[in-house]
VOBA-1610 file (N, C-alpha, C; in pm, whole numbers, padded with zeros to 5 digits, always signed):
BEGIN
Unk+06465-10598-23945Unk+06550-10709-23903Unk+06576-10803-24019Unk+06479-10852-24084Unk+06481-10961-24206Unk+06477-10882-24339Unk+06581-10860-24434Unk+06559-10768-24571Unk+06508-10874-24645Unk+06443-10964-24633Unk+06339-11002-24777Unk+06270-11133-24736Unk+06204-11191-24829Unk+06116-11312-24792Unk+06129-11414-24907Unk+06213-11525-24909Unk+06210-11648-24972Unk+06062-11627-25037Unk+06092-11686-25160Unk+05978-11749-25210Unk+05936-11888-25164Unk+05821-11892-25055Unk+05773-12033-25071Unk+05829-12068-24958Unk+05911-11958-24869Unk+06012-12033-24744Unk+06003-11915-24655Unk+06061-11943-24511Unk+06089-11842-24435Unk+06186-11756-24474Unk+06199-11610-24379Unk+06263-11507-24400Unk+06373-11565-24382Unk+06520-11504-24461Unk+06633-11569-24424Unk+06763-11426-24282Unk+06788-11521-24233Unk+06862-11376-24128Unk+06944-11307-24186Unk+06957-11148-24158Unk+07101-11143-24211Unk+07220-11180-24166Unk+07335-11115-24171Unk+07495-11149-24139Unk+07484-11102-23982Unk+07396-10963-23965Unk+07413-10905-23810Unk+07352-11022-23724Unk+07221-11127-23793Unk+07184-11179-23695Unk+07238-11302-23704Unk+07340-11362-23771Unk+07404-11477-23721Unk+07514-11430-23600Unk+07534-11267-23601Unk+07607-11225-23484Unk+07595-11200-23393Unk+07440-11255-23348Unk+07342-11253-23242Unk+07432-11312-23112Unk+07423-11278-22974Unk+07498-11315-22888Unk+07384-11487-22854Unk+07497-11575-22845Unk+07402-11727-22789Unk+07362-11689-22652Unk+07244-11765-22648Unk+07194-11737-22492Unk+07233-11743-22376Unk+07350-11837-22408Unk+07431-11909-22259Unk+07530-11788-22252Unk+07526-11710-22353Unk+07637-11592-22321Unk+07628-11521-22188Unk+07485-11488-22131Unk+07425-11431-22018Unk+07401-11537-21899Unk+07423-11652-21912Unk+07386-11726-21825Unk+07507-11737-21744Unk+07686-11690-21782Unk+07762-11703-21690Unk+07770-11547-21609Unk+07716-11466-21663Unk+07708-11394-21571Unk+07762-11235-21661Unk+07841-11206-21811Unk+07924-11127-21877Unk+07836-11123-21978Unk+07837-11054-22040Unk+07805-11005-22212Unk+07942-11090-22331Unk+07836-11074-22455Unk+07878-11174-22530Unk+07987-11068-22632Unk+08148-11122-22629Unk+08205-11010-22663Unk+08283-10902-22546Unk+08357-10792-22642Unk+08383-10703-22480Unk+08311-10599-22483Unk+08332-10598-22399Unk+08180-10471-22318Unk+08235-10388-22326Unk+08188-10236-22388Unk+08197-10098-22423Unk+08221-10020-22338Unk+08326-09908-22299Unk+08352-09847-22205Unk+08217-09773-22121Unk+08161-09737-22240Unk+08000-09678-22163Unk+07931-09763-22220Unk+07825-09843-22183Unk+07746-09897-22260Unk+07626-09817-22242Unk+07554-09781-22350Unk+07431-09773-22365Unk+07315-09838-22368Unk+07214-09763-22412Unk+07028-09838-22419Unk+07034-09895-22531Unk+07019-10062-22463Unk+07016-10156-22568Unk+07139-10245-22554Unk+07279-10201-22502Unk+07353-10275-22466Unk+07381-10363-22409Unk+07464-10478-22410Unk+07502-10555-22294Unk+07569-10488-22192Unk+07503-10549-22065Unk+07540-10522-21929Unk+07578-10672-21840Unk+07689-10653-21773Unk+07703-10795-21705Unk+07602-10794-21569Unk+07563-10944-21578Unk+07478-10935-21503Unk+07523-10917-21374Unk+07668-10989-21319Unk+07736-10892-21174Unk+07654-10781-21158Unk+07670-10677-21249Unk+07686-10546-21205Unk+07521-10535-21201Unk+07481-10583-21295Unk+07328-10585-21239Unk+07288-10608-21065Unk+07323-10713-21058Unk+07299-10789-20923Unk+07362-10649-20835Unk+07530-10651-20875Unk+07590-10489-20724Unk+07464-10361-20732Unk+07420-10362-20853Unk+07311-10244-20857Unk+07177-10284-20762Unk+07141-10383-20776Unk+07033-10424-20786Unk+07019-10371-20568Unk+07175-10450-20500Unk+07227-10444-20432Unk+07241-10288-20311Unk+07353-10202-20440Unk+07314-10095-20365Unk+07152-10041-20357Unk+07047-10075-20458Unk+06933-10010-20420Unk+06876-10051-20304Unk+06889-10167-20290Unk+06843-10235-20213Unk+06882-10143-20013Unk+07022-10130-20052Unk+07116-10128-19934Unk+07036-09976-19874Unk+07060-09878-20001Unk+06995-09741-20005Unk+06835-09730-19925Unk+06726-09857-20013Unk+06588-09843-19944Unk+06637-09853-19783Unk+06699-09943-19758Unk+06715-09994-19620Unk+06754-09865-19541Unk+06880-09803-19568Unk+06899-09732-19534Unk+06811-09551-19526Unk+06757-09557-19606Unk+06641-09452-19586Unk+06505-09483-19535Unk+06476-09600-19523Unk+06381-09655-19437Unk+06445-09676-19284Unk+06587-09657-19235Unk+06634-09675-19107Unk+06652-09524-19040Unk+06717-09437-19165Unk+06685-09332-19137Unk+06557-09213-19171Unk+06448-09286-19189Unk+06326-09251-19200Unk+06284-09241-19054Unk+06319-09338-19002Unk+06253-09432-18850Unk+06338-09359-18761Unk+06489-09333-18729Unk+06524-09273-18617Unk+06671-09157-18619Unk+06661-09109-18735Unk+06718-08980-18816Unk+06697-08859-18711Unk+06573-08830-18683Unk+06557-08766-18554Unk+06578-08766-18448Unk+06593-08903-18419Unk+06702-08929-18240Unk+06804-08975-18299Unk+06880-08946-18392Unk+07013-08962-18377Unk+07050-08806-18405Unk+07012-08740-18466Unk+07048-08583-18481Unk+07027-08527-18348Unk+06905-08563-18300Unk+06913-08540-18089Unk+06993-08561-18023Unk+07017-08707-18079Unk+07138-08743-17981Unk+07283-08647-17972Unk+07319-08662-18097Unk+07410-08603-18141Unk+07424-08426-18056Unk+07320-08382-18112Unk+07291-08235-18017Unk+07314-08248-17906Unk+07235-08309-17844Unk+07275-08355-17674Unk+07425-08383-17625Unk+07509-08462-17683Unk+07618-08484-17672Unk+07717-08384-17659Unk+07672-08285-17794Unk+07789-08154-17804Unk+07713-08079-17713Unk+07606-08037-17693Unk+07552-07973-17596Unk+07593-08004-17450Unk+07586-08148-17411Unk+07584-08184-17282Unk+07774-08170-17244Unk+07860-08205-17361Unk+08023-08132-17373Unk+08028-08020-17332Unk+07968-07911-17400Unk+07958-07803-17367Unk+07931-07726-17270Unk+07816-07797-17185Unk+07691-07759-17073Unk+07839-07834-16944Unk+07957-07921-16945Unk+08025-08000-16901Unk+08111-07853-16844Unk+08187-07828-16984Unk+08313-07747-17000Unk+08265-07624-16935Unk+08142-07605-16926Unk+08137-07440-16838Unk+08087-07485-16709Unk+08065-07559-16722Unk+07997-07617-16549Unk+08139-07643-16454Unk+08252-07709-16548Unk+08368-07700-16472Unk+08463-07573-16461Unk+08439-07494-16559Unk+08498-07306-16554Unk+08437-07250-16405Unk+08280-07246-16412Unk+08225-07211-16324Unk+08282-07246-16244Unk+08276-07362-16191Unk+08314-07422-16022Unk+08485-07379-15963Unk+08539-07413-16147Unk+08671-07349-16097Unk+08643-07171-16026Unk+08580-07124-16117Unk+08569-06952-16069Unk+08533-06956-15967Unk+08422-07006-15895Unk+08361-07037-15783Unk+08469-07070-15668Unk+08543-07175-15669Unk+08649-07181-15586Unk+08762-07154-15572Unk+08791-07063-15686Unk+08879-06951-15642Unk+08816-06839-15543Unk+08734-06805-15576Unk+08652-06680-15545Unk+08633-06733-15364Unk+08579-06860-15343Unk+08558-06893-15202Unk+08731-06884-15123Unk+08829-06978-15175Unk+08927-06929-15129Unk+08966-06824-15069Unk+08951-06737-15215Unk+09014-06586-15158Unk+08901-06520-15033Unk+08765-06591-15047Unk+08680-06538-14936Unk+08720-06589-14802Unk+08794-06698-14792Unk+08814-06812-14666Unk+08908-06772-14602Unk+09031-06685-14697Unk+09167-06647-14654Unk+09112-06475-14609Unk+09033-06413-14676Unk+09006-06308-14599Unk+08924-06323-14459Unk+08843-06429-14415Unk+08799-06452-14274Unk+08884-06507-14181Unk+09022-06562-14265Unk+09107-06577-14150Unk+09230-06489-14104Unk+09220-06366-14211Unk+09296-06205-14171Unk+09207-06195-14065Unk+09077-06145-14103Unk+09009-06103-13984Unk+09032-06131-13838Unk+09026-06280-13864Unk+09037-06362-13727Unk+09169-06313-13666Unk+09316-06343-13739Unk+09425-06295-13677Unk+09429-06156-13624Unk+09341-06078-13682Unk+09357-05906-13657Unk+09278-05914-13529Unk+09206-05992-13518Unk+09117-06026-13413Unk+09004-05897-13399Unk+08949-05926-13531Unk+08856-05860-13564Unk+08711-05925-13557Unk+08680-05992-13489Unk+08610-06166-13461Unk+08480-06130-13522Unk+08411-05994-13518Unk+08288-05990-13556Unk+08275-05982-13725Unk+08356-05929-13777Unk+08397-05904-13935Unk+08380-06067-13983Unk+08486-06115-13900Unk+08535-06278-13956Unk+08450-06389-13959Unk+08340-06353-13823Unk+08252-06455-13840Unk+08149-06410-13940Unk+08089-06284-13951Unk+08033-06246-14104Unk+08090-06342-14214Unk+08188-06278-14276Unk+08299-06395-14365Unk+08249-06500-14355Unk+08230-06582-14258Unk+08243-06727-14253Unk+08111-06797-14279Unk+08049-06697-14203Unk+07878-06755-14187Unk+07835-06732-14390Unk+07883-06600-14416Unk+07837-06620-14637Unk+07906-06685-14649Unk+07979-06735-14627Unk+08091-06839-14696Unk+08033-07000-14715Unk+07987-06999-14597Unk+07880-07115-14503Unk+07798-07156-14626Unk+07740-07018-14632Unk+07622-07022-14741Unk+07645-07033-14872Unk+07741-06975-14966Unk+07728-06973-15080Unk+07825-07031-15142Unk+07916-07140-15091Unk+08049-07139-15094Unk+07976-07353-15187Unk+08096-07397-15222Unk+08084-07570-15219Unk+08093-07676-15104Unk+08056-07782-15073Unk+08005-07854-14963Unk+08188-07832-14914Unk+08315-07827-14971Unk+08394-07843-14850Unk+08430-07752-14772Unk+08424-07591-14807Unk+08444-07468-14800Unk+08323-07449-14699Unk+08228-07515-14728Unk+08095-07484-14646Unk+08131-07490-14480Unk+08174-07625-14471Unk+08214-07730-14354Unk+08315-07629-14253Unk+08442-07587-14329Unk+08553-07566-14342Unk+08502-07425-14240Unk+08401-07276-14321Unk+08377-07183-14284Unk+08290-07198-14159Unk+08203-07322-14174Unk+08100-07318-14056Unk+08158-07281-13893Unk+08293-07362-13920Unk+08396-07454-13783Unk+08455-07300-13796Unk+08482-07210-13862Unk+08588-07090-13853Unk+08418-06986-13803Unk+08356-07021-13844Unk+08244-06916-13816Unk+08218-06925-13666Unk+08227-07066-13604Unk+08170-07105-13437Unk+08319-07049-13370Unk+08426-07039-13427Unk+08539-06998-13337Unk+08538-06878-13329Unk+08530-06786-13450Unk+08485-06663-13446Unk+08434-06570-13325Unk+08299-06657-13312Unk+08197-06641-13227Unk+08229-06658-13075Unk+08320-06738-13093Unk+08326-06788-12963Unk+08467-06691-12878Unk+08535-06651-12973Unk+08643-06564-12931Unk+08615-06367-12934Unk+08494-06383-12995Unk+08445-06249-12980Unk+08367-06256-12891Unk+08322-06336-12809Unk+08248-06353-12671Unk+08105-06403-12695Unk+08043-06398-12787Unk+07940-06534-12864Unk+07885-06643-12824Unk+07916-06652-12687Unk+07938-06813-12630Unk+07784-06905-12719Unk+07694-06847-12688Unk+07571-06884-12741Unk+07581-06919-12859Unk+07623-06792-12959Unk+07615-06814-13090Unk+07725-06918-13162Unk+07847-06960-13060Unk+07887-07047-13118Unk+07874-07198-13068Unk+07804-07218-12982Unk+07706-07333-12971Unk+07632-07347-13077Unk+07560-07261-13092Unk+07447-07292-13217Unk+07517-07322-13315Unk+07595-07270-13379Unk+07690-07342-13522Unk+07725-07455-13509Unk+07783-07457-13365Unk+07846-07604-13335Unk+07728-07751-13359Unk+07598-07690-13310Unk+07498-07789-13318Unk+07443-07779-13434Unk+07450-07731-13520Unk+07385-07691-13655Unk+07477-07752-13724Unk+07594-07796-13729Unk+07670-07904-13816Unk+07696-08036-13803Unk+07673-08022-13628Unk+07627-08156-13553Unk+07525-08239-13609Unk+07355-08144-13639Unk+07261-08222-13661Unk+07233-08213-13856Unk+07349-08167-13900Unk+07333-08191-14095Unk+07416-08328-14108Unk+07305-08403-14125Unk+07334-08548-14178Unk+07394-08558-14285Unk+07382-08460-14386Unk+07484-08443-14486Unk+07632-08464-14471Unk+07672-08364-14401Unk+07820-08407-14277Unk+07831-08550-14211Unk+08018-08576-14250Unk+08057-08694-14191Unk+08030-08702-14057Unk+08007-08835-14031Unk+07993-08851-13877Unk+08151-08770-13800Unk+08221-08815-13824Unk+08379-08765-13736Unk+08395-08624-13725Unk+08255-08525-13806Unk+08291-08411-13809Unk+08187-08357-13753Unk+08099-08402-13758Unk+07944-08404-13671Unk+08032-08442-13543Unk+08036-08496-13448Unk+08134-08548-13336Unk+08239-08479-13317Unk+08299-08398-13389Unk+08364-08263-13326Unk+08325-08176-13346Unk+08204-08159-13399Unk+08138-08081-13399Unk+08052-08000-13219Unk+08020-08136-13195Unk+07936-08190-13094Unk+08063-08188-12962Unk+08209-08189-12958Unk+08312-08194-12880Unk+08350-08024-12831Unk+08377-07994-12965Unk+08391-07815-12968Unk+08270-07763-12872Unk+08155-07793-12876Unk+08028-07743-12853Unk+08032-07760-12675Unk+08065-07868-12696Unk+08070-07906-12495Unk+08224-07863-12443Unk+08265-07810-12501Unk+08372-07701-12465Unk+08361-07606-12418Unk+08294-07556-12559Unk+08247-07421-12547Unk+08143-07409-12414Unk+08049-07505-12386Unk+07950-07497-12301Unk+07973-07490-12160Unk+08141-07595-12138Unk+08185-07607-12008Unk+08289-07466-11969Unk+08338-07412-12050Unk+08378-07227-12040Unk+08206-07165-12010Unk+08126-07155-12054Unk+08087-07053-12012Unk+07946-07098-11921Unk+07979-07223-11871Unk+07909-07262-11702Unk+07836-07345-11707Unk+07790-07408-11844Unk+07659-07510-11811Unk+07717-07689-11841Unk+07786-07720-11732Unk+07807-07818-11711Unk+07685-07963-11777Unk+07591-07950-11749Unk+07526-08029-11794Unk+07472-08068-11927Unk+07459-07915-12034Unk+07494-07877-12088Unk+07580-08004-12212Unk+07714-07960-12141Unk+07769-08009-12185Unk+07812-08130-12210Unk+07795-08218-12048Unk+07806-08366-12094Unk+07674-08419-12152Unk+07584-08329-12176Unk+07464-08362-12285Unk+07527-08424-12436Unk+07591-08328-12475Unk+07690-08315-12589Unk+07791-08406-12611Unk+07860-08439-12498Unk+07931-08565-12474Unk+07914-08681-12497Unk+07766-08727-12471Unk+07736-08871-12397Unk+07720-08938-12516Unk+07678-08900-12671Unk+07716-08957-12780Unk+07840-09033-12858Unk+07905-08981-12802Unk+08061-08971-12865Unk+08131-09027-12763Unk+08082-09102-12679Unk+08179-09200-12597Unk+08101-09364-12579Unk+08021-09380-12705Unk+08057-09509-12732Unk+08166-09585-12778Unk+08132-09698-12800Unk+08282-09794-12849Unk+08248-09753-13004Unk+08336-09751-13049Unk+08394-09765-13177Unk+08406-09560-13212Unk+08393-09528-13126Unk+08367-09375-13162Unk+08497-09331-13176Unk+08548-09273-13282Unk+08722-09208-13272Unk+08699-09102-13152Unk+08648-09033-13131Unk+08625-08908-13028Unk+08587-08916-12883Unk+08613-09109-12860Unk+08569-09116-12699Unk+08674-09097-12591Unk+08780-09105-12661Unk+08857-09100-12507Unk+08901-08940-12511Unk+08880-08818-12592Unk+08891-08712-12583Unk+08751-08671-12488Unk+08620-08738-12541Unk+08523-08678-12476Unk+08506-08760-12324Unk+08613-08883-12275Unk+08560-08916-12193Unk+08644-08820-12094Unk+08768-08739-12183Unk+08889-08649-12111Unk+08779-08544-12060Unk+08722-08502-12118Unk+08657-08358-12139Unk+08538-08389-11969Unk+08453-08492-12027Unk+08372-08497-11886Unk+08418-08522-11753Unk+08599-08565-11764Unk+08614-08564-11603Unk+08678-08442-11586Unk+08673-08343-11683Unk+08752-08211-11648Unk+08632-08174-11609Unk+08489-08179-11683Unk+08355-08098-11593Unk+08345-08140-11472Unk+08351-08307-11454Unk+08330-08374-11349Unk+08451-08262-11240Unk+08569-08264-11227Unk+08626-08200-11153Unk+08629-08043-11136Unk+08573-07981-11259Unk+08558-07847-11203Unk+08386-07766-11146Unk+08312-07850-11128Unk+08186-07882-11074Unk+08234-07912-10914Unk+08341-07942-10911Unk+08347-07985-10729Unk+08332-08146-10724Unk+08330-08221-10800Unk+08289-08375-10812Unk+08460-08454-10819Unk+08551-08402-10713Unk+08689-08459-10745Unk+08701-08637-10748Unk+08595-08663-10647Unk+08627-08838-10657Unk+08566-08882-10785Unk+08437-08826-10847Unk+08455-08896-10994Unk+08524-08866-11098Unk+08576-08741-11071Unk+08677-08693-11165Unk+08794-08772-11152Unk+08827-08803-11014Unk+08973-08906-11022Unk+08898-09016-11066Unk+08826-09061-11046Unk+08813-09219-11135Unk+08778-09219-11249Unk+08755-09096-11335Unk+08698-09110-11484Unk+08846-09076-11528Unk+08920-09007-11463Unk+09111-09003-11468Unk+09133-09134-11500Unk+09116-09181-11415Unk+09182-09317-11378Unk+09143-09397-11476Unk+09043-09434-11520Unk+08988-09533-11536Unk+09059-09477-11725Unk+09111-09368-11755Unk+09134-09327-11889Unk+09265-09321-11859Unk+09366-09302-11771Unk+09522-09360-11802Unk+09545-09487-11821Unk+09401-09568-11741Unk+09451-09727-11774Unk+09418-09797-11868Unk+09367-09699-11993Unk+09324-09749-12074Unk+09393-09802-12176Unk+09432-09888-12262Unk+09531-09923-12352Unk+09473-09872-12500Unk+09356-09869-12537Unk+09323-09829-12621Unk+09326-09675-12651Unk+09347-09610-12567Unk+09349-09452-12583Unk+09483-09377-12624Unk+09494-09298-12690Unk+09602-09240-12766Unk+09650-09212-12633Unk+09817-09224-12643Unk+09942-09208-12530Unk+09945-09036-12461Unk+09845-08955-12557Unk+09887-08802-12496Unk+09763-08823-12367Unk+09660-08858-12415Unk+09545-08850-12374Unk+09573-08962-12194Unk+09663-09071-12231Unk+09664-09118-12103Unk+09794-09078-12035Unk+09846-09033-12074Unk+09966-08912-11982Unk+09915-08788-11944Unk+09771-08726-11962Unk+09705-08627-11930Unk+09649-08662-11837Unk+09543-08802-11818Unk+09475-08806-11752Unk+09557-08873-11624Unk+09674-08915-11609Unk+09769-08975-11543Unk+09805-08837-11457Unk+09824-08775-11501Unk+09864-08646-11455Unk+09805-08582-11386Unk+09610-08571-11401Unk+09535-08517-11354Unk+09528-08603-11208Unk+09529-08750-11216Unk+09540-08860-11099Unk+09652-08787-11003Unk+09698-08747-11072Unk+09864-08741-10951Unk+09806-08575-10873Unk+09768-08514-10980Unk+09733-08371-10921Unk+09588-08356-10803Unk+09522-08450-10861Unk+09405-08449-10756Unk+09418-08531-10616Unk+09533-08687-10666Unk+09527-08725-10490Unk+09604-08659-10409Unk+09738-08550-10505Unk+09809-08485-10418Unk+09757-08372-10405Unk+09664-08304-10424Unk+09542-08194-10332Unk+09484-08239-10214Unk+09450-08377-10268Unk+09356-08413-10145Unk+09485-08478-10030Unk+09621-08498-10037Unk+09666-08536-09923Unk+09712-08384-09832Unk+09697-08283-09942Unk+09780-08126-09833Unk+09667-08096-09721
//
């Protein structure tokens, strides 16, 4: 650094070191002079870029200390996502295949039925019942009890009828014609009591199915031999204002037919 030594005095600097950068050169923040496209070891560096360095390392620890910590549930996650997409897109293929496949099974139990092939059809209906989706299920159960009931079944299509009656799964309004069909079926093939068993649910207030089922018990009531309560359960259902207009022109009708029996 110093080429020689005064006699008797300090070393004197050379020319490079009066070209020494002043100290305040670094204190605004730049190198003293312009800074070298590459600078090298030993060079000036602005201190900015120090600090952005200093910065990204900083940013980097953080970030490999964040993904140190949950790198593994986010690559899970991630899996799960395209997986659970995936596990989505065939779950909806399936169901589509599935209800095609029940369709074409639903439309072949109702050839049957028209060919009036009743024992084939209620087969059909009853696997259909079974292996089919909750609306197809519903749909086959009600084609399975008619089945039954038109191939002479009377029994066996009671039992369907009450077997959709008592799946709480099923809407009430369908449970309740369920339970209507059933005391139909019961009052065709003789057990009157039977049937307004089946009834006596479905003619509370607020029930959509009461003034059909209150129709239904004065038709038992009258074909049991019971004509005077049959005319007043008539009666008492033409004068009803709340009851659909077919239902009280039926039972209006039945009034006119029973007092004019009883006057011949």
């Amino acid at each position: 650094m110093f080429r020689g030594v005064w006699r008797g005095g300090p070393t004197r600097p050379t020319k490079a070191d009066d070209r020494a950068p002043p100290a305040f050169a670094f204190a605004n923040g730049r190198s003293y002079g312009s800074r070298p496209s590459n600078p090298g070891l030993g060079e000036s560096v602005p201190l900015g870029d120090i600090f952005q360095e200093v910065d990204e390392a900083v940013r980097q620890d953080r970030w490999q200390a964040v993904w140190s910590r949950y790198g593994n549930w986010i690559i899970a996650s991630v899996v799960i996502v395209v997986l659970g997409t995936a596990g989505i897109s065939y779950w909806n293929n399936l169901r589509e295949e599935r209800r095609l496949e029940s369709s074409a099974r639903f439309s072949e139990g109702l050839s049957l039925l028209e060919q009036q092939r009743y024992g084939e059809s209620a087969d059909v209906f009853a696997e259909l019942s079974q292996d089919s989706g909750a609306g197809y299920a519903l749909l086959a159960e009600f084609r399975e009890a008619q089945a039954q009931a038109q191939s002479g079944d009377s029994a066996g299509a009671v039992a369907t009828y009450d077997r959709i009656r008592a799946d709480e799964s099923v809407k009430d309004t369908y449970r309740d014609l369920a339970g209507l069909f059933a005391a139909l079926q019961l009052m065709r093939s003789g057990s009157p009591d039977d049937a307004k068993a089946r009834l006596e649910p479905l003619k509370g207030e607020g029930k959509p199915l009461s003034p059909l089922a209150r129709e239904l018990e004065a038709h038992i009531l009258f074909q049991a031999g019971d004509t005077d309560a049959a005319r007043e359960a008539f009666k008492a259902l033409s004068d009803d204002v709340g009851a659909p207009s077919g239902v009280r022109s039926r039972a209006a009708e039945m009034v006119d037919a029973i007092e004019g029996g009883e006057a011949e």
